[in-house]
C-alpha positions as CSV (number, residue, x, y, z in Angstrom):
1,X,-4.5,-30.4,-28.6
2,X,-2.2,-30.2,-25.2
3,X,-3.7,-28.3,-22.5
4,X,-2.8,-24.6,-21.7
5,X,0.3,-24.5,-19.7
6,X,0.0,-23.1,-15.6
7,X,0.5,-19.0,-15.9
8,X,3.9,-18.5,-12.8
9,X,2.5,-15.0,-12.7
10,X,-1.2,-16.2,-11.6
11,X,-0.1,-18.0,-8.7
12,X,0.8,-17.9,-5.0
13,X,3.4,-19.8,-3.3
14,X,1.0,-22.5,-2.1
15,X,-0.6,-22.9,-5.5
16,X,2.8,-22.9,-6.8
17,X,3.9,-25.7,-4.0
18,X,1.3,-27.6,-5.4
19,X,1.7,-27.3,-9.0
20,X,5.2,-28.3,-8.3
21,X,4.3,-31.3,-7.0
22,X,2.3,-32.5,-9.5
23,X,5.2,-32.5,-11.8
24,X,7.5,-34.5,-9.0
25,X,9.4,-31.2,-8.6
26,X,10.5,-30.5,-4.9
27,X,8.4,-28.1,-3.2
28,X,11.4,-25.7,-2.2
29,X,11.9,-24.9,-5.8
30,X,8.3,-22.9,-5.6
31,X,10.3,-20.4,-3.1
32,X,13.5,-20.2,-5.1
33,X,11.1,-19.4,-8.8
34,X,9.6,-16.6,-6.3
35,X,12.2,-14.7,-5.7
36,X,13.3,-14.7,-8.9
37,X,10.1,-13.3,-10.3
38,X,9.2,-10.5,-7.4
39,X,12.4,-9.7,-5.7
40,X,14.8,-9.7,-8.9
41,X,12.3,-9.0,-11.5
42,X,13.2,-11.8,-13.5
43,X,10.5,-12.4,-16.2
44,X,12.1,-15.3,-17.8
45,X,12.5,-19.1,-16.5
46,X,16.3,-19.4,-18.4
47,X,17.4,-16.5,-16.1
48,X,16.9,-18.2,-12.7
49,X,20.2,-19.7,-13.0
50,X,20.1,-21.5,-9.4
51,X,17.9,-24.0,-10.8
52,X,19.5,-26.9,-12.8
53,X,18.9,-26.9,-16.6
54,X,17.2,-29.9,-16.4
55,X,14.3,-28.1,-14.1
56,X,14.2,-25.3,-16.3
57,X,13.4,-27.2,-19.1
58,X,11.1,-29.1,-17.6
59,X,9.2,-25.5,-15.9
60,X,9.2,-24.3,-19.2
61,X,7.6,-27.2,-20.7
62,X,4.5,-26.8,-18.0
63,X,4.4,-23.2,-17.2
64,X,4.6,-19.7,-18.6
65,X,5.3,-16.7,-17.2
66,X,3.3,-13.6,-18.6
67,X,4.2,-9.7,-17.3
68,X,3.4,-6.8,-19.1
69,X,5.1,-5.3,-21.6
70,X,6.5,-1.8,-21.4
71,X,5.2,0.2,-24.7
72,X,5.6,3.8,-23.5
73,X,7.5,5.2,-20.6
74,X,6.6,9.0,-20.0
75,X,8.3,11.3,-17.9
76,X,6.8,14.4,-16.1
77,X,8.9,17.5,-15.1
78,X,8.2,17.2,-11.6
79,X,9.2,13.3,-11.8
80,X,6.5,11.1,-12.4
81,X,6.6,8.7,-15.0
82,X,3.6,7.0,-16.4
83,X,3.8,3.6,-18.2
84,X,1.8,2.3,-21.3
85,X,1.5,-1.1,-20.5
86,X,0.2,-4.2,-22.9
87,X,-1.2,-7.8,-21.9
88,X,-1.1,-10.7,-23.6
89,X,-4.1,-9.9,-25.8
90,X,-2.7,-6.7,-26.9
91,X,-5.3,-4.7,-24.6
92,X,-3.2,-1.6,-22.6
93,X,-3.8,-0.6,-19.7
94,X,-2.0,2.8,-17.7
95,X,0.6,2.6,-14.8
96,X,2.1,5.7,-12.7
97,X,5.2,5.8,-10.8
98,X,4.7,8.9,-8.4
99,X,8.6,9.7,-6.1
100,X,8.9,10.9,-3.2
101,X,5.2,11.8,-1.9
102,X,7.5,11.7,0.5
103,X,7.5,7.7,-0.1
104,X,8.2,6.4,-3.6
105,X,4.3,5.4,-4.6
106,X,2.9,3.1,-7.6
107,X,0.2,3.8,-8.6
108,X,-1.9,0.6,-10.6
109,X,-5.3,-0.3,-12.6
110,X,-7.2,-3.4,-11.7
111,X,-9.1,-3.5,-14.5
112,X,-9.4,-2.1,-18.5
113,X,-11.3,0.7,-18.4
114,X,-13.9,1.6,-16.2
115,X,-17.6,0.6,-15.3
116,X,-18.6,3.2,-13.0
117,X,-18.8,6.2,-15.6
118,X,-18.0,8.9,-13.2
119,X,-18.3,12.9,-14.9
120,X,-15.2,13.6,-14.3
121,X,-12.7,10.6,-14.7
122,X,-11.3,10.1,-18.3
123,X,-11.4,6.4,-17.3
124,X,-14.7,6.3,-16.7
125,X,-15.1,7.1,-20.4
126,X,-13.3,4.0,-21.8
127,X,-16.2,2.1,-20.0
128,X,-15.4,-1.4,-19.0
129,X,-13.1,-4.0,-21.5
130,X,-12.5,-6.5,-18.9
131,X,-10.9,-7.0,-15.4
132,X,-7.8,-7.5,-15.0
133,X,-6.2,-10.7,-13.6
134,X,-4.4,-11.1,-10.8
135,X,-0.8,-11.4,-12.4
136,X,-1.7,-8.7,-14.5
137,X,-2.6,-6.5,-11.4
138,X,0.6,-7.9,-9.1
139,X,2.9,-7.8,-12.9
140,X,2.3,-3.5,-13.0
141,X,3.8,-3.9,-10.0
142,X,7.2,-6.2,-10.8
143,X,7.8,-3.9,-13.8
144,X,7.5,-0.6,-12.5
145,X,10.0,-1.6,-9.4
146,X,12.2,-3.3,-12.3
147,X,12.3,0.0,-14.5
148,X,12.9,2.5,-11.4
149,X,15.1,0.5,-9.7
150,X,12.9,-0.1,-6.6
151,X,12.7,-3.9,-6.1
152,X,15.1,-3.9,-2.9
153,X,13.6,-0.5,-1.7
154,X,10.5,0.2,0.3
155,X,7.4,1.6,-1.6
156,X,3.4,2.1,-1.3
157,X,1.2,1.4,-3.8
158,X,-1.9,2.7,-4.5
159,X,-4.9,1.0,-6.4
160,X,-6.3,4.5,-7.7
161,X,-5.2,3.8,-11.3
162,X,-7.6,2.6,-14.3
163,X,-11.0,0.7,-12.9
164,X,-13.0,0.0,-9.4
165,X,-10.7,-2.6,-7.5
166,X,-14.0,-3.8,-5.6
167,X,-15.5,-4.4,-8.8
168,X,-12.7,-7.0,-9.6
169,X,-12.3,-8.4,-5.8
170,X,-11.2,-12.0,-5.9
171,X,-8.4,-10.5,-8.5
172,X,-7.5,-7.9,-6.5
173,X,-7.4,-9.6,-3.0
174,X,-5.3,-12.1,-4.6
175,X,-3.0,-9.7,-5.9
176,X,-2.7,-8.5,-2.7
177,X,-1.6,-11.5,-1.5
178,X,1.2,-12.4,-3.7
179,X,2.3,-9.3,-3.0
180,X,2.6,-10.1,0.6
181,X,4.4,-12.9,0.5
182,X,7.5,-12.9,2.4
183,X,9.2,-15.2,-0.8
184,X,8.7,-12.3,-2.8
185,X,8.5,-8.1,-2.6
186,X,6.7,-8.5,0.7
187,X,4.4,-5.7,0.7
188,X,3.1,-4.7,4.2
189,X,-1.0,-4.1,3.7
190,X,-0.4,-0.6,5.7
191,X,1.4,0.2,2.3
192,X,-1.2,-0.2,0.3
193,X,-4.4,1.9,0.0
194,X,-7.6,0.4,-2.5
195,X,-9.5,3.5,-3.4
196,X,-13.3,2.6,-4.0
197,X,-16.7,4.5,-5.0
198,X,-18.0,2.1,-2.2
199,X,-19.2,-1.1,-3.5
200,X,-21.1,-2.0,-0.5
201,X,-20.9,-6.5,-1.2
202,X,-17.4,-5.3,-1.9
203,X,-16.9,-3.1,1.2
204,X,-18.4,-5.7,3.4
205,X,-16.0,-8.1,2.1
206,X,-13.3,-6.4,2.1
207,X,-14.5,-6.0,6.0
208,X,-13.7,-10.0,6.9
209,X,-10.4,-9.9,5.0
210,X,-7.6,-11.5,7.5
211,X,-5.0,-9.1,4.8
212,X,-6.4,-5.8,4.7
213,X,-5.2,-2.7,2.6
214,X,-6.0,0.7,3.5
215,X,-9.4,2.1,2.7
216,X,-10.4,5.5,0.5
217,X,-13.9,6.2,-0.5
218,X,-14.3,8.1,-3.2
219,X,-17.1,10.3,-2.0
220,X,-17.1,13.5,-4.0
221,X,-20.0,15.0,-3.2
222,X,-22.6,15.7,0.2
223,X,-26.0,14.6,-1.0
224,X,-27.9,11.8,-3.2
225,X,-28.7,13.9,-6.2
226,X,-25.5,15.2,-6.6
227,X,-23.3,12.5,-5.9
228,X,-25.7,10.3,-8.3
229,X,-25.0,13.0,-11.1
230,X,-21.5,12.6,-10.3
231,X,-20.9,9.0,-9.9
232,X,-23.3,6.9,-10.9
233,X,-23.3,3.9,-9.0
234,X,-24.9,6.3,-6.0
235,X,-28.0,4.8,-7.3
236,X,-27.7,1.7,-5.9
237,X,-25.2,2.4,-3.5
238,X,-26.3,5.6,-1.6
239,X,-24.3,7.9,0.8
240,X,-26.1,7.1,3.9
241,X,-25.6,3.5,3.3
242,X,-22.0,3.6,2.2
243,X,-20.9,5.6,5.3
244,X,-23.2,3.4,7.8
245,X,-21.1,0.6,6.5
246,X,-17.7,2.6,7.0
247,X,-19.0,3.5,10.4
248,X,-19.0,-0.5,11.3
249,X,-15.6,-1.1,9.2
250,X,-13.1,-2.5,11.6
251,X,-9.8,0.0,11.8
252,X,-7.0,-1.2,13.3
253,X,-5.4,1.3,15.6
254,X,-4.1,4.6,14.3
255,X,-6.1,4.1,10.8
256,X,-9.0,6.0,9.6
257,X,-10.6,5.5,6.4
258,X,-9.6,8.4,3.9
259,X,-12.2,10.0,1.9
260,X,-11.6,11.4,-1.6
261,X,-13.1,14.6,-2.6
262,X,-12.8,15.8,-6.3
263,X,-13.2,19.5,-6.3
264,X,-15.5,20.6,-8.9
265,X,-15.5,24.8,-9.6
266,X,-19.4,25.8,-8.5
267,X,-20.4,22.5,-8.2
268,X,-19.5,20.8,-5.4
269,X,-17.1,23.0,-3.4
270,X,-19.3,26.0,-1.8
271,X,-19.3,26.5,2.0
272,X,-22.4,24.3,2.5
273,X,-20.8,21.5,0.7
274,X,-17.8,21.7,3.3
275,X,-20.1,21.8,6.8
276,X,-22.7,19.1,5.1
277,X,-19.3,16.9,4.9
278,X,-18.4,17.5,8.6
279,X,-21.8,17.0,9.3
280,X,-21.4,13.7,7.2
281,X,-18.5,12.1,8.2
282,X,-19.3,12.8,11.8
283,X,-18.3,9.7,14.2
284,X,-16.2,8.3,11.5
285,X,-12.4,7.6,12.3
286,X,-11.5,9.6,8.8
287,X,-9.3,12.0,7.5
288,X,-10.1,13.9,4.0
289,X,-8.4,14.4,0.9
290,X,-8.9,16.9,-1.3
291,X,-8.4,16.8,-5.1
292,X,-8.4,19.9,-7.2
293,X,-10.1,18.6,-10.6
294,X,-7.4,17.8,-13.2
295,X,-9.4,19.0,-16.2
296,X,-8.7,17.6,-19.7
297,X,-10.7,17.9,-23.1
298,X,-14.0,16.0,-22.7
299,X,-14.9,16.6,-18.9
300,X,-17.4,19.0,-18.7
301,X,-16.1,20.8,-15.0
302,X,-13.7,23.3,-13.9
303,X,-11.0,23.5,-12.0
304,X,-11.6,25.7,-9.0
305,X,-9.4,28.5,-8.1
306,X,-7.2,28.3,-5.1
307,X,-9.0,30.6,-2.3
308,X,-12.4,28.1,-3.0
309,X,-10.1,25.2,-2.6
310,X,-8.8,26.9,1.0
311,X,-11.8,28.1,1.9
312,X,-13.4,24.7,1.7
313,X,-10.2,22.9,3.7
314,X,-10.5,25.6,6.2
315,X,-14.3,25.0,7.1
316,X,-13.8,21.5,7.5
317,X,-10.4,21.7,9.6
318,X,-12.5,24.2,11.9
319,X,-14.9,21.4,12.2
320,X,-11.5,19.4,13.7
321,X,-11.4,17.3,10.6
322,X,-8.4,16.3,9.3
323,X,-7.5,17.3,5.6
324,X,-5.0,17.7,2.9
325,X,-5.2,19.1,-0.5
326,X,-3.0,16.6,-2.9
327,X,-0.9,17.9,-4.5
328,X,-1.1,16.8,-8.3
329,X,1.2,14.7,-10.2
330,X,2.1,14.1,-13.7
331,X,-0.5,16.8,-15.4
332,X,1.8,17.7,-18.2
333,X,1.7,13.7,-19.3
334,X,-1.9,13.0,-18.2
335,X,-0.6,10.8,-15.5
336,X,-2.8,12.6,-12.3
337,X,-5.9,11.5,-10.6
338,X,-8.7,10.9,-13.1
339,X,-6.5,11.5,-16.2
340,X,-5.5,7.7,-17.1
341,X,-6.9,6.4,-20.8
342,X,-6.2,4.2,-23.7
343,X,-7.3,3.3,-27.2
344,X,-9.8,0.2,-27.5
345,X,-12.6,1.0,-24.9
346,X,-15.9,0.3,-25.9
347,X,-18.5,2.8,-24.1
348,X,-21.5,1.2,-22.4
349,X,-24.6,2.9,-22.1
350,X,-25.5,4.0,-18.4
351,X,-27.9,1.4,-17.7
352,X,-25.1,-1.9,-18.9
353,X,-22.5,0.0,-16.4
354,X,-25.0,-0.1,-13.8
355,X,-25.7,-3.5,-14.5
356,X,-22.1,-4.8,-14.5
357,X,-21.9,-3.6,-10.5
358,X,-22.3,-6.3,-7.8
359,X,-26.2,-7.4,-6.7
């Protein structure tokens, strides 16, 4: 039985140098087989016509190159368009294309489901499949700039959709990467944002990284008991030590660390919650965003009504805190913030999620 054959869409240009040369092809080629994939969106080798026949035969006799397949494309009134996408096993995973926010945004999943089970996240209520790879992560990417026509334009991306990216690290940083490269789409790191729960191993990883995204905690909440009721991994991962961490996380200059705050009607959006969060994020380079609860069938919260929401905003921009309310995106196809789910999850109990975080 022949080995498997080398995955293009798993690799970056050095690995891709190298596998090259293992098969006596020049090295150059790697560069030309790049921009093919990630600047013209290419997703098979017989299209990258300035390679000889003779070399495409022989790539195609050593390498694949696997990218997600479009199943659904869904299109919201005000624009946004989510995307059903399926892998080569036939799992799906959920994609959303968000325009002008005022930059064109995509927003991806890093992994099949979810592990951290938060109340109030659809995705959370797949549980965890499996993590996605790195070519699966970067591929969301090559096809939603093929379908909207964005592969020579400027966009951000966000890694807000389905999963924990710091749960899937080495995936995700690597994604990163070949999204960086020059030989391809070139994504600048201050046009991308990794939204976390705070893994702390994760967090203090992420800290070293020479290639570093912009950083959102999801915080959602001002104390231990009701964050943990709220997202889980608080357990093991408590406020205090999440935002001592974030206190020591190096910014470059002009960043602060954005912290995400799902607004839940009577639960966690009173007066005292606002002041306990200035009191919180106090000596932290931060700005907050705040997220009016998308509610769908199954999540036991409200949505809470616009004077609480600008009451809250106001007590923390009196506290000289800077804050937005976001705006959302895509309700009408259950494409905004915490509405991203597919068939084929498999629902841990509390105690395997918890389990499946990092030691």
């Amino acid at each position: 039985m022949s080995p498997p054959r080398t995955d293009l869409a798993e690799l970056e240009v050095g690995e891709l140098e190298g596998a090259l040369d293992a098969q006596e092809v020049e090295r150059f080629h790697a560069r030309q087989i790049y921009r093919w994939i990630y600047k013209r969106g290419v997703t098979e080798v017989d299209r990258m016509t300035d390679l000889s026949r003779t070399l495409r035969e022989a790539i195609k006799a050593e390498f694949v190159l696997s990218t997600p397949r479009v199943v659904a494309d869904d299109r919201s009134v005000d624009g946004t368009r989510k995307f059903a996408l399926e892998l080569a096993d036939l799992r799906r995973i959920e994609a959303v294309f968000i325009p002008d926010t005022p930059s064109m945004t995509f927003c991806i999943s890093t992994q099949v489901g979810c592990a951290m089970a938060c109340g109030f996240c659809l995705t959370g209520k797949m549980g965890l499949v499996r993590n996605l790879t790195a070519g699966e992560i970067a591929g969301q990417v090559r096809v939603l700039a093929a379908a909207t026509g964005m592969l020579d334009h400027p966009f951000h991306i966000v890694l807000m959709g389905m999963g924990e990216p710091l749960h899937n690290y080495d995936s995700t940083m690597k994604a990163l990467r070949i999204l960086h490269s020059e030989r391809g789409l070139a994504v600048s790191p201050r046009r991308v944002t990794l939204s976390t729960v705070g893994i702390i191993p994760g967090l203090e990883r992420l800290a070293r990284e020479p290639l570093m995204p912009n950083l959102a905690i999801s915080l959602h909440a001002t104390t231990d008991a009701q964050r943990t009721a709220l997202v889980p991994p608080n357990r093991k991962y408590p406020l205090a030590d999440i935002l001592e961490v974030c206190r020591r996380f190096p910014l470059k200059t002009r960043r602060r660390i954005t912290f995400e705050y799902v607004l839940l009607d009577e639960v966690n959006d009173t007066p005292e919650d606002a002041r306990r969060l200035g009191r919180l994020l106090n000596g932290i380079k931060s700005k907050v965003n705040l997220i009016p609860l998308n509610p769908a069938p199954g999540i036991p919260y409200d949505r809470p009504s616009d004077e609480r929401v600008d009451r809250f905003a106001q007590i923390l921009a009196d506290r000289h805190i800077t804050v937005s309310v976001r705006k959302s995106r895509g309700r009408d196809i259950r494409a905004a913030c915490g509405q991203l789910i597919v068939e084929g999850g498999t629902k841990a109990s509390a105690a395997q999620q918890m389990a499946l975080l990092m030691p």
